[in-house]
C-alpha positions as CSV (number, residue, x, y, z in Angstrom):
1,X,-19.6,-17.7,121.5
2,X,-22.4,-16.3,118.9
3,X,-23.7,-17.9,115.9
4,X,-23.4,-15.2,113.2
5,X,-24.4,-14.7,110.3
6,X,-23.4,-12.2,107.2
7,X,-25.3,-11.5,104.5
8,X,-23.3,-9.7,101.2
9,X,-19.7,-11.3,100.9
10,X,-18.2,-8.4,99.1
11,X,-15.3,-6.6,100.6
12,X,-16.8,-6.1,104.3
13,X,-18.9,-8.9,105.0
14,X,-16.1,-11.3,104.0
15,X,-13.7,-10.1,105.4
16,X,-16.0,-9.4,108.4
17,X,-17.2,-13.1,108.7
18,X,-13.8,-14.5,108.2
19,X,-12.2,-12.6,111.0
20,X,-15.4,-13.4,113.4
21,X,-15.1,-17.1,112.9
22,X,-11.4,-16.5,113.6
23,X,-11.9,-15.6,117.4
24,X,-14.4,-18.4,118.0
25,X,-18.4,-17.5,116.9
26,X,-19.6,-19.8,114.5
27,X,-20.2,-17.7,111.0
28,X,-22.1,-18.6,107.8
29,X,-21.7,-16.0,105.6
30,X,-24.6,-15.5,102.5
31,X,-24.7,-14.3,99.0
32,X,-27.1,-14.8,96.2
33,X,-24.5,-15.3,93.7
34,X,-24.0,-19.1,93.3
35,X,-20.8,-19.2,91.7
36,X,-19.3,-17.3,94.1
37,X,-20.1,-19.3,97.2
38,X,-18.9,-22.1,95.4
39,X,-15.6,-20.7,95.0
40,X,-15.8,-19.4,98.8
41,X,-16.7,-23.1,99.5
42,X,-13.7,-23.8,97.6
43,X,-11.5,-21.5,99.8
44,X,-10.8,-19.3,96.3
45,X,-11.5,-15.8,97.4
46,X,-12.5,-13.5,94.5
47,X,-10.8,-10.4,96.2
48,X,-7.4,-9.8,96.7
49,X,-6.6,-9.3,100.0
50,X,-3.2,-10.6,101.7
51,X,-3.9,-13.5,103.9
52,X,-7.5,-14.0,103.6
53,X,-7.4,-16.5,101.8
54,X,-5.6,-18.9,104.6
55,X,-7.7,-17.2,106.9
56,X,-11.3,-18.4,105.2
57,X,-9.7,-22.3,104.4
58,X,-8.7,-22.8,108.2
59,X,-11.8,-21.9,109.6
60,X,-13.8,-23.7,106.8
61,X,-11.4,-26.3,107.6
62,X,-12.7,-26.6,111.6
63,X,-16.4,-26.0,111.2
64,X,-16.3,-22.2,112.2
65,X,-17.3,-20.6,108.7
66,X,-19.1,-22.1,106.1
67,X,-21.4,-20.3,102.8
68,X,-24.7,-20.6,101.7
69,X,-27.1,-18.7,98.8
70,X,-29.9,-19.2,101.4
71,X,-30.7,-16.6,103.7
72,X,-33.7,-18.4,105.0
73,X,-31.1,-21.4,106.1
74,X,-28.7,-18.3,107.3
75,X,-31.5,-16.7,109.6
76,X,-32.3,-20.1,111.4
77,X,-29.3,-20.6,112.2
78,X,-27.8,-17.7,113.7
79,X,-29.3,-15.1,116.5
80,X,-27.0,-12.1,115.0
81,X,-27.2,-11.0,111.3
82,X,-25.0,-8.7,110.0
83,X,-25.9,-6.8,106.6
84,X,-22.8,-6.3,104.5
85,X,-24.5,-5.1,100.8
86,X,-23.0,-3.2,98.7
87,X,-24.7,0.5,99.3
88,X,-23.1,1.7,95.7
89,X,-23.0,5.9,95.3
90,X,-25.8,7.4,92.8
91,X,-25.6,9.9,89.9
92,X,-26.7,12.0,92.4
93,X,-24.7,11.6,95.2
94,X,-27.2,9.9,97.2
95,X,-26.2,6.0,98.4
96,X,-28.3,3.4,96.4
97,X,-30.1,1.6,99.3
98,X,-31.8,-1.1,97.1
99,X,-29.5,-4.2,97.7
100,X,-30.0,-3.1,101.6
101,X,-33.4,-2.8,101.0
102,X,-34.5,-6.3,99.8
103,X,-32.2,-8.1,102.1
104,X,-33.6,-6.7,104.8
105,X,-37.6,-7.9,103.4
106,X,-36.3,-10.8,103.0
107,X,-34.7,-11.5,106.3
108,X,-38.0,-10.4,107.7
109,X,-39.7,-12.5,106.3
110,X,-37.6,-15.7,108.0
111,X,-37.5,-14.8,111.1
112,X,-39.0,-16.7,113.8
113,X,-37.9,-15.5,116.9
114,X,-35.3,-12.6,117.9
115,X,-32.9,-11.3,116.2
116,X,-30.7,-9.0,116.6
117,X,-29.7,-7.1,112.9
118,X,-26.3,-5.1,112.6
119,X,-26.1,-2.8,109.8
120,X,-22.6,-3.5,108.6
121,X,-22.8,-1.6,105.1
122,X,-21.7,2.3,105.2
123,X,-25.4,3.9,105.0
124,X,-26.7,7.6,105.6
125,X,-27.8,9.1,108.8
126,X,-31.3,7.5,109.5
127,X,-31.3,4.3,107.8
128,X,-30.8,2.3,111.1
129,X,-34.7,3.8,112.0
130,X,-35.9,2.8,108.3
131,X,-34.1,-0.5,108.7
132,X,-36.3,-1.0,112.0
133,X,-39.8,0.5,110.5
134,X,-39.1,-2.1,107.6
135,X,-38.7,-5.4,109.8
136,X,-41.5,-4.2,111.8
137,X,-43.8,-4.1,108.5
138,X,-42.6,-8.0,107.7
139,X,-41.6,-9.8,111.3
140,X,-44.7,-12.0,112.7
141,X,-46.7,-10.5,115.4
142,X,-44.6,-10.6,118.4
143,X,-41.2,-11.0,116.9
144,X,-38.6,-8.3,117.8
145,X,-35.6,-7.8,116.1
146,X,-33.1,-5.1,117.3
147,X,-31.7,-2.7,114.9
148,X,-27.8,-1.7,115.9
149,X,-25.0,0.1,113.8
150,X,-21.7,-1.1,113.8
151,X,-19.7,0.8,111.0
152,X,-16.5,-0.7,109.4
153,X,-13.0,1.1,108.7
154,X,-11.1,-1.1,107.0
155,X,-8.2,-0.5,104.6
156,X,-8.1,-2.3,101.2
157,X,-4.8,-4.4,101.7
158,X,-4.6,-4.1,105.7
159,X,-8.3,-5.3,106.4
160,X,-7.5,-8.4,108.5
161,X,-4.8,-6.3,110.8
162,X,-7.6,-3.3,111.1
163,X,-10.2,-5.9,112.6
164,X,-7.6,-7.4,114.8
165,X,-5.9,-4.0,115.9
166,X,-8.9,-1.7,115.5
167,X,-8.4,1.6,117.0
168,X,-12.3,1.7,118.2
169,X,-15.4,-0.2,117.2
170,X,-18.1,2.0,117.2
171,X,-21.4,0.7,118.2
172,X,-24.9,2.5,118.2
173,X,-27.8,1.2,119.3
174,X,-31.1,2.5,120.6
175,X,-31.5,-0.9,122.3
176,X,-29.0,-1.0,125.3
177,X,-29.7,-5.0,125.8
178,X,-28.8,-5.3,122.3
179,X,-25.7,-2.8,121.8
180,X,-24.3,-4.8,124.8
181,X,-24.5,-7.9,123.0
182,X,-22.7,-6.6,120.3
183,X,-19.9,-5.2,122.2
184,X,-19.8,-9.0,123.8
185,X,-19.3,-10.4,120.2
186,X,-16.4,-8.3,119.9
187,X,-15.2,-8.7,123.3
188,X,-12.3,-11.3,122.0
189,X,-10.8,-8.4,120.1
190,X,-9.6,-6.6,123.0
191,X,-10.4,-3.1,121.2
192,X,-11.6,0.0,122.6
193,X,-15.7,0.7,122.2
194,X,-17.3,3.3,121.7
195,X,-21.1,3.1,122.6
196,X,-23.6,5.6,120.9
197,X,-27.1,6.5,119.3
198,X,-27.8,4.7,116.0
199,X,-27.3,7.9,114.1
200,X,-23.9,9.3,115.5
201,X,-22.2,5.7,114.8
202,X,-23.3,6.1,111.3
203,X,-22.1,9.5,110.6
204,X,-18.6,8.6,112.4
205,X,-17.9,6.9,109.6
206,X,-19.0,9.4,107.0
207,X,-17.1,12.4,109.3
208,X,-14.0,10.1,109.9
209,X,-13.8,9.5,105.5
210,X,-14.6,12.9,105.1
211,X,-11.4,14.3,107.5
212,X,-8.9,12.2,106.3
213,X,-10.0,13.2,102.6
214,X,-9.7,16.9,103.5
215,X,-6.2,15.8,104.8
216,X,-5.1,14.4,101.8
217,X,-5.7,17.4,100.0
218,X,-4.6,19.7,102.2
219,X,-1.4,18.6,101.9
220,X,-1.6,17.9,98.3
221,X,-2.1,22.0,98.3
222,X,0.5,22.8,100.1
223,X,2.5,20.5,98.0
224,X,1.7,22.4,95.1
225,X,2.5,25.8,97.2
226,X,6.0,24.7,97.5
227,X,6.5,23.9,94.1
228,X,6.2,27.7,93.5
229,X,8.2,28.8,96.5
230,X,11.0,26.0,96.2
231,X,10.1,24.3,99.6
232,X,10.6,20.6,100.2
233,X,6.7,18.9,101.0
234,X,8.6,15.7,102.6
235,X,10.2,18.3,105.4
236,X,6.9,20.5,105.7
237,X,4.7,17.3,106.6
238,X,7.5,15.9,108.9
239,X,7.4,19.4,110.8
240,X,3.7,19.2,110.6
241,X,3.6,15.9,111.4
242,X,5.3,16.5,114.7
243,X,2.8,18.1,116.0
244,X,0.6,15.8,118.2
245,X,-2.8,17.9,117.4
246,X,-1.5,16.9,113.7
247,X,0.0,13.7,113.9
248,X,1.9,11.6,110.5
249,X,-0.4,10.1,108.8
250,X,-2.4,11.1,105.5
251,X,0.7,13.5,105.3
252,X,2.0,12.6,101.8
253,X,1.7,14.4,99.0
254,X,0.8,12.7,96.1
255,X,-1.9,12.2,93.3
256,X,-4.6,12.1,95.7
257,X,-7.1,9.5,96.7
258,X,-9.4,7.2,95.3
259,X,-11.3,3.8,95.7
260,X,-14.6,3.3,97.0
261,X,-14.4,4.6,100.2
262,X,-13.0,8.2,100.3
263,X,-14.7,9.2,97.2
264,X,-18.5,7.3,97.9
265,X,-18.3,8.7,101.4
266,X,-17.4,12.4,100.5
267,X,-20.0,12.4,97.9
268,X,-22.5,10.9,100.5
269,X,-21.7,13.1,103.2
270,X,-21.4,16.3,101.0
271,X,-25.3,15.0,99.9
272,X,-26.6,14.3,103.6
273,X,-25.2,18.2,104.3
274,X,-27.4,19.3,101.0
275,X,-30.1,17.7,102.2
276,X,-30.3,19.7,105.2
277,X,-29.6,23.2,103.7
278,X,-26.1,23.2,104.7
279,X,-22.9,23.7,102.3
280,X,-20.0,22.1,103.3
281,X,-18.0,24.1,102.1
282,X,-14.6,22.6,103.2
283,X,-15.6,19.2,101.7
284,X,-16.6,20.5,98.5
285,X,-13.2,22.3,97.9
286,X,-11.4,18.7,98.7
287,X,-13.1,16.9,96.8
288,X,-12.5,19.1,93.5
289,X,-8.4,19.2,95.0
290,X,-8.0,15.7,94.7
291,X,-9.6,15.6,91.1
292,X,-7.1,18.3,89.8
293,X,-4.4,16.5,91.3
294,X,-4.6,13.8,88.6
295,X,-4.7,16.4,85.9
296,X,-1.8,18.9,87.5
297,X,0.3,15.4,87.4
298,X,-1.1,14.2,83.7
299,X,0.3,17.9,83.0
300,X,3.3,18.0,84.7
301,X,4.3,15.0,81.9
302,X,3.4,17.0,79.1
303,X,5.0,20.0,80.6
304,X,8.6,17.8,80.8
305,X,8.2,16.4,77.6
306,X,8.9,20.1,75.7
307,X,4.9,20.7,76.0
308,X,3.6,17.8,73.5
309,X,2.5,14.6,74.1
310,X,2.1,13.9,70.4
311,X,2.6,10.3,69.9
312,X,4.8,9.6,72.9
313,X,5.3,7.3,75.0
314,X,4.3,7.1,78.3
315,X,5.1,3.8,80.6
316,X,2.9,4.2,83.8
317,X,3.3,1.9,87.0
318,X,0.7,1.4,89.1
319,X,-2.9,0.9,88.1
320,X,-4.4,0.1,91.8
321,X,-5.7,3.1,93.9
322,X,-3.2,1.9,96.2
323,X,-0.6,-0.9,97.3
324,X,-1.9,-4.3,98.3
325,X,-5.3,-4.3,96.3
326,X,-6.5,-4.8,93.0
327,X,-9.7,-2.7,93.4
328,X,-9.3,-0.2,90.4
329,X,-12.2,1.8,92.2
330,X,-11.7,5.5,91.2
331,X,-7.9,4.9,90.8
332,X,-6.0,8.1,90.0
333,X,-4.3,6.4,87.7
334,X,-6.8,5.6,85.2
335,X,-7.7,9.0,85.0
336,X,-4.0,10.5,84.3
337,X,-3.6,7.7,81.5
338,X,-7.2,8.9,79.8
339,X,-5.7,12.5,80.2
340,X,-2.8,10.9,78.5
341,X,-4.6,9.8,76.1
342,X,-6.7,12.5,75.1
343,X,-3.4,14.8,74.5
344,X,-2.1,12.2,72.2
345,X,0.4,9.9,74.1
346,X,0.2,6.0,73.9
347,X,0.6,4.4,77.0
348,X,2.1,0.9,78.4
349,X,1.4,-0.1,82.0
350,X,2.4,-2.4,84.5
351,X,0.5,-3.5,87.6
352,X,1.6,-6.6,90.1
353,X,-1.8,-7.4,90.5
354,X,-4.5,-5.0,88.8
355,X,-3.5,-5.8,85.6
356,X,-5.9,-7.9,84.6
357,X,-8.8,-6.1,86.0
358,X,-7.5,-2.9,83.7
359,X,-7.7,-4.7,80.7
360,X,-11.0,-4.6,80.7
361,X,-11.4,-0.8,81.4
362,X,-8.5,1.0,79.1
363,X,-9.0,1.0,75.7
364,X,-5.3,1.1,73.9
365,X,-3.4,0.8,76.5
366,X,-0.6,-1.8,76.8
367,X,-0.6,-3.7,79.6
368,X,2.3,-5.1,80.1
369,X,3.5,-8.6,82.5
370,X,6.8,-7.3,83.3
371,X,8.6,-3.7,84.4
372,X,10.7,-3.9,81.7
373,X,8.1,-4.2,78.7
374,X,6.3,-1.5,80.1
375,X,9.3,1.3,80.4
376,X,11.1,-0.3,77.2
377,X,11.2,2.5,74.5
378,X,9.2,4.8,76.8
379,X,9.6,8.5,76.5
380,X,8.6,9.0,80.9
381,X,8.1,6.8,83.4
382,X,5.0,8.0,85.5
383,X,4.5,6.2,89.0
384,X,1.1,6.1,90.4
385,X,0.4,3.6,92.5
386,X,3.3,3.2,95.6
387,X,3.8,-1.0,95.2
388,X,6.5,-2.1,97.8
389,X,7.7,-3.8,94.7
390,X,9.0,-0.8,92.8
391,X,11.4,0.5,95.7
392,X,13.8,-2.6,94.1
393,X,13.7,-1.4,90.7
394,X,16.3,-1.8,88.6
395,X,16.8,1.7,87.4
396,X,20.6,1.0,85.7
397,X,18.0,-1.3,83.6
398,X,15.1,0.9,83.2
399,X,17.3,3.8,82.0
400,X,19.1,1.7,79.7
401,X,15.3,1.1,78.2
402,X,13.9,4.4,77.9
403,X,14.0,6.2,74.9
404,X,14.2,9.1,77.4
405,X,15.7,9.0,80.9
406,X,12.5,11.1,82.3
407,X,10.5,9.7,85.6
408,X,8.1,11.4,87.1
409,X,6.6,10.2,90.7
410,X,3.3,10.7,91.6
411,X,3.8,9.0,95.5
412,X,7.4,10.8,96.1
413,X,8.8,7.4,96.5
414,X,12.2,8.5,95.3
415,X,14.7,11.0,95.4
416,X,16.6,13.3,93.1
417,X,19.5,12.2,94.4
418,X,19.0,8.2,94.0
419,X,18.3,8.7,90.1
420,X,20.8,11.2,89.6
421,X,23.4,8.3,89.3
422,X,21.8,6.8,86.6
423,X,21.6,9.9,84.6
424,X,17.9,9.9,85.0
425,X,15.8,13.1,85.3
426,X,13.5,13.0,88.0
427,X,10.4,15.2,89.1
428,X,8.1,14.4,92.3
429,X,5.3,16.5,93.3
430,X,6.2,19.5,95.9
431,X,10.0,18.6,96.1
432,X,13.1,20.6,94.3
């Protein structure tokens, strides 16, 4: 077993650290916030993510994971360091490598003897060689450390199953003593590897975002093509979907995507083509897809509402980018209810867990604790984010509440044909 340790416990890292401990290595995961490795110390995890929180308190609990604000402590103790910083998108479209930047002076300037430093964080093509040049600049004469890239792809909701049922970890290294140590760290997993240079591994993750973002709104186009022709989207993708060169998934048709991965990484990798004189064309038209999604759905209400939004109201469901998260992250949502908004409609909401987060970024919007004050009074209903929750609703209720019997579902989680009996007009998004 390893001694490990993580530095940045956001999303990745601690999830990351947590999972590592689970399978044995000994983990001590590092932020400079103060306050929140207290809570972590606490087991009270300041991201929602199912299980996790049992997860960090049993391997707190048995000496496997603990948290510290010192990264000097952190680098004496372990002989792998992952970084796990936030690498947030710029105006620009470029990824802000400051956080990754400084962590990586200051961890040069502990070490002692070698190391061998995993970029964790999702960073552009070449930063694994900058990472090097800059330890090089700051280790002590005669110190190596080894520079590998080990990209993440974990779901927001599903993070602990995708590190225990990965379908690859990717690994890139220039140092094969190194990239074999790595692939012995995750050896308990039982996943498949894949073994690379440093700069493939770190644009699989940028290509891999980027595909399943031109998926989405591929369909989401074709969705929109049958609502002109009278086609059913749920039949096309299961056709399509049969196909083993297609394959099921990122087949619905929806509102689009959002969070911070799809949207950071399309950005970033539409950039990194840019910066070598290349237009990615394909990419380009996705990403401006999946922003006119939110408004062809925002219009879509206005359109069943007799063309006015004029002081109605509208009771939206879902404020999440998606199920199982409170990460508000470029959630369609928000943008539909400012669209909303902006055409005159007041809105309630109602989100199992995002709620609270949301308060703080709508401005007059009601956010409400329970289904029922949300819809009550409510000219549409307007489902955005798919919560498990909301396939139990108690429509005979809900209708009985609206001012209008009107819902309009932006994941095609219903049917026509389930509403119909509650005398409930329903529209979905590619679907007569």
């Amino acid at each position: 077993m390893e001694r490990v340790a993580v530095i940045g416990t956001g999303y990745v890292g601690l999830v990351s650290g947590t999972c590592l401990a689970d399978i044995g290595h000994e983990v001590v995961c590092v932020d400079r916030d103060a306050a929140k490795i207290e809570r972590l110390r606490q087991a009270d995890i300041p991201i929602y993510e199912p299980g996790l929180d049992a997860m960090v308190e049993r391997n707190a609990k048995e000496g496997r994971l603990s948290f510290t604000t010192s990264i000097a402590e952190a680098v004496r103790f372990a002989d792998i360091v992952f970084l796990a910083v936030g690498t947030p998108p710029l105006e620009s479209g470029d990824v802000d490598l400051r956080q990754l930047n400084s962590a990586v002076q200051e961890l040069a300037s502990h070490i002692e003897s070698a190391k061998t430093i995993v970029i964790k964080s999702t960073v552009p093509v070449g930063t694994g060689r900058k990472v090097e040049r800059l330890l090089a600049e700051g280790l002590p004469s005669g110190v190596e450390a080894a520079v590998v890239s080990n990209p993440e792809f974990l779901r927001e909701g599903s993070a602990i199953h995708d590190t225990f049922h990965a379908d690859r970890i990717v690994i890139g290294a220039a140092d094969a003593v190194a990239g074999e140590r790595i692939r012995g760290l995750y050896a308990p997993f039982d996943r498949p590897v894949l073994m690379t240079d440093r700069e493939s591994a770190e644009l699989i993750k940028y290509a891999s975002n980027a595909f399943l973002a031109v998926k989405i709104s591929f369909i989401n186009e074709m969705a929109n093509v049958c609502d002109k022709v009278g086609a059913d989207i749920s039949l096309v993708a299961q056709g399509m979907g049969m196909d083993k060169r297609i394959g099921p998934h990122f087949l619905n048709a929806g509102i689009g995507y959002g969070g911070s991965c799809f949207p950071k990484d399309t950005r970033a990798q539409l950039r990194i083509a840019e910066q070598v004189e290349y237009d990615f064309k394909i990419l380009r038209s996705a990403m401006q897809v999946n922003q006119m999604q939110r408004i062809q759905f925002a219009n879509s209400i206005e359109r069943a509402l007799d063309g006015s939004l004029d002081r109605k109201r509208i009771a939206v469901l879902g404020l999440a980018f998606k199920p199982n998260t409170d990460d508000l992250r470029d959630a369609p949502a928000l943008d539909i209810i400012r669209y909303l908004q902006e055409k005159g409609a007041e809105v309630s909401a109602y989100d199992p867990i995002a709620g609270g987060k949301a308060r703080g970024l709508l401005s007059h919007v009601k956010i409400c604790e329970r289904i029922e004050e949300a819809v009550e009074g409510a000219d549409a209903v307007a489902i955005t984010t798919d919560w498990a929750e909301f396939r139990s609703l108690d429509w005979a209720t809900i209708a009985r509440l609206l001012r209008q019997p009107l819902v309009l579902d932006g994941r095609n989680m219903f049917s026509a044909e389930q509403l119909k009996e509650y005398g409930i007009r329903y529209i979905s998004i590619g679907r007569p």
